[in-house]
N, C-alpha and C positions, 0 to 999 in steps of 0.2 A: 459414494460412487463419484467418481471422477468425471466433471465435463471436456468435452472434445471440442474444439476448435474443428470445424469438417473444411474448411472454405479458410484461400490462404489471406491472413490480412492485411490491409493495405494499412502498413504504418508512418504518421505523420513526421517528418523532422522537427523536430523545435528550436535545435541550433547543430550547428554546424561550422566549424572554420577546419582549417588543415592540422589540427591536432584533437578535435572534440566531435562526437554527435553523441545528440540525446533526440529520443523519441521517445511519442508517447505510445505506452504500453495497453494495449486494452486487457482485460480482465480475462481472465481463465487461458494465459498463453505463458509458457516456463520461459525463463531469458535462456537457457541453454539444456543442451540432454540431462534425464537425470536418472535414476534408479526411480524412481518414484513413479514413472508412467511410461512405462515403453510402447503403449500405441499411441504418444502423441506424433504426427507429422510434422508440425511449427514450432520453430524457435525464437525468439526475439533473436539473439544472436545471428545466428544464419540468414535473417530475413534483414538484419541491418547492412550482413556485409555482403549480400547482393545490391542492397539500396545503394550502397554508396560506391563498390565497388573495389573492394579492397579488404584485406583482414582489419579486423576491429576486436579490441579487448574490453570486456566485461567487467565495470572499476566496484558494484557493490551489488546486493539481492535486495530483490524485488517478490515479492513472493508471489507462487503463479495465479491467486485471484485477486492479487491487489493492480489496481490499475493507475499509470502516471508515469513522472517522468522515471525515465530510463537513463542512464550514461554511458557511453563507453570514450577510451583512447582510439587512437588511431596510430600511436607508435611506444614501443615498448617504453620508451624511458617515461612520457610522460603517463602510462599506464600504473608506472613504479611509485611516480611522483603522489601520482593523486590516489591510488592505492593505501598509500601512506598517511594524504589527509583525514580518507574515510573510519580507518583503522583507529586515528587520533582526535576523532569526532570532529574534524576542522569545516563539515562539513553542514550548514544548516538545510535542515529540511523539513517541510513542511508538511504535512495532510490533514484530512477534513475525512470525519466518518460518524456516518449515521447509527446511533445507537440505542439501545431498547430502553423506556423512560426517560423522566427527567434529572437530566446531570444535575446534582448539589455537590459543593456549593458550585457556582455559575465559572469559575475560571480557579483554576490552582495547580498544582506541580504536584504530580505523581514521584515519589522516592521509594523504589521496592524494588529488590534484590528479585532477577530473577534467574530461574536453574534452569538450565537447555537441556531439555530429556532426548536422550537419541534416539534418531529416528531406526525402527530395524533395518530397513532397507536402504535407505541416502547414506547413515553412519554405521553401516557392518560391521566395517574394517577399526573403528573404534573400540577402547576395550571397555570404556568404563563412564559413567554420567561423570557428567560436568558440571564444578561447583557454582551456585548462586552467584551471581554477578552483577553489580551496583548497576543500576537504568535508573535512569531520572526522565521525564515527561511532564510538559508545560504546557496545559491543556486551557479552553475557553470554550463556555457552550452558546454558540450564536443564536442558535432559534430553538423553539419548541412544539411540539404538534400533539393533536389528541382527536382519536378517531371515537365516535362515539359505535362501536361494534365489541363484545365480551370476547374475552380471550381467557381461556381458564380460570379463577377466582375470581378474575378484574372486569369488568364492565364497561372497558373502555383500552383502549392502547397508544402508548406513549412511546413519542420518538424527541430525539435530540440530534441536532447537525452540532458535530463537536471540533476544532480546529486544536491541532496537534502538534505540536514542536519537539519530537525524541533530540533529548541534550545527550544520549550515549545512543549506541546503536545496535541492542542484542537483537537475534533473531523473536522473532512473533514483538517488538515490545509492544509496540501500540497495543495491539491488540490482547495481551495477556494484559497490560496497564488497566485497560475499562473495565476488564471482565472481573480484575481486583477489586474495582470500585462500583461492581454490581451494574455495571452498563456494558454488557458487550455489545459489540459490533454487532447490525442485523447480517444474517446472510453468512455470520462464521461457524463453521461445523466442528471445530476443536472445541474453541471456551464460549460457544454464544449459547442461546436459546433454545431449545427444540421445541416449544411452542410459537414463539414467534417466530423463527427462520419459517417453516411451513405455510406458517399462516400467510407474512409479507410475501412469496412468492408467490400466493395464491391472490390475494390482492392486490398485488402492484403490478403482475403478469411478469417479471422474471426473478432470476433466483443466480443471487451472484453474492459476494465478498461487496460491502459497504467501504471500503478503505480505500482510499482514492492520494495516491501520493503526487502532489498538485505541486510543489515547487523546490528547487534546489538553490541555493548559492554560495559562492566559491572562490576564494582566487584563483585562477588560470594560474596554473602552472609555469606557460613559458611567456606571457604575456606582464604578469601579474595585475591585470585589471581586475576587478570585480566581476564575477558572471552571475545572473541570475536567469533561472529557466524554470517554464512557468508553463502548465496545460488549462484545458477548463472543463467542464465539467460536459461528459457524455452528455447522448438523450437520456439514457435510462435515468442516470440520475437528476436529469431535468425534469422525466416524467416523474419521478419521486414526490419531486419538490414542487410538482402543480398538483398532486392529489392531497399531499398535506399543507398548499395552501400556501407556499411560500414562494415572493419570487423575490429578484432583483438582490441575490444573492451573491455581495461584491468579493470576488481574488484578488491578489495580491499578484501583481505582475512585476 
């Protein structure tokens, strides 16, 4: 079942000049219309170019429960530009996601081929799957946590805050990457857990996507500096990380 946004959201700029805005995305809102939910009301899209006041174009996907920075252009050429970087992975990005046990070994690079199954409804007009396609993932497990409460066989439940670097950039990777490596994401309803998603929603009092896309960096297009852009982490996932104990949990700005 699909979550509703009911209440329109008030979203942050994180940067902004006359050719760029990024905002941060909260969790369960699409960046644009899709087939996939026709009673949603909110768009990241529509909500940024009322923010700013002008058309704005959409430079890569976010998926609608993962939360963080956002990008868009502000004018077609530099839309095309950087289109083009995302397309040729010129783009480094970062996330951080909480995942069910302990990651072993503690940090290493995901290499696995993955195949984009189409969706019925978003990919209709498609005719036919899509072959396996090289992702690679540069992963490090920051912290660890253990609840001492049973959770089907186990006697106890384990979490990992995992930091995420996708060096290609397919659809789900992160998230299809953990769930190869026997750690999916809490909170994901495609490749995660149906004993833990339940459970942590009932415990922790809400019930969202753990994938948090926490920073981007880039050369500017028509500048050529370096841009880096950077969110930090919600309550909820604040509230996370004071029931398993953990604080003072440094980003990367």
């Amino acid at each position: 079942m699909s979550t509703l946004i009911t209440e329109k959201p008030e979203l942050t700029i994180l940067y902004q000049d006359e050719y760029l805005v990024a905002v941060d995305k909260p969790a369960n809102l699409f960046v644009h219309r899709s087939f996939l939910d026709k009673d949603e009301r909110f768009f990241a899209l529509q909500l940024v170019r009322d923010l700013v006041g002008q058309y704005a174009y959409p430079l890569h996907r976010l998926d609608k429960p993962t939360s963080g920075v956002l990008l868009f252009a502000l004018n077609e050429d530099v839309a095309r530009q950087l289109s083009l970087d995302f397309h040729d992975n010129q783009i480094q990005k970062q996330y951080y996601a909480l995942t069910r046990g302990f990651v072993e070994p503690e940090s290493g690079t995901i290499d696995h081929p993955i195949k984009v199954k189409l969706d019925k409804i978003g990919d209709k007009f498609k005719r036919e799957e899509v072959e396996a396609k090289d992702a690679i993932t540069h992963y490090q497990c920051l912290r660890t946590a253990s609840l001492p409460i049973a959770l089907g066989r186990y006697d106890s439940v384990r979490y990992s805050l995992i930091k995420a670097k996708p060096e290609t950039g397919r659809r789900h990777q992160i998230r299809k990457h953990l769930a190869h490596l026997r750690h999916p994401i809490i909170g994901d309803i495609n490749y995660g857990d149906n004993k833990q998603n339940p459970f942590f929603a009932q415990h922790f009092g809400f019930k969202r996507l753990m994938l948090f896309a926490q920073s981007m960096q880039f050369i500017h297009p028509v500048t050529r500096e370096s841009v880096v852009i950077s969110a930090d982490f919600d309550q909820q996932w604040l509230s996370a990380f004071e029931k398993l104990g953990w604080d003072s949990i440094t980003l990367d700005h």
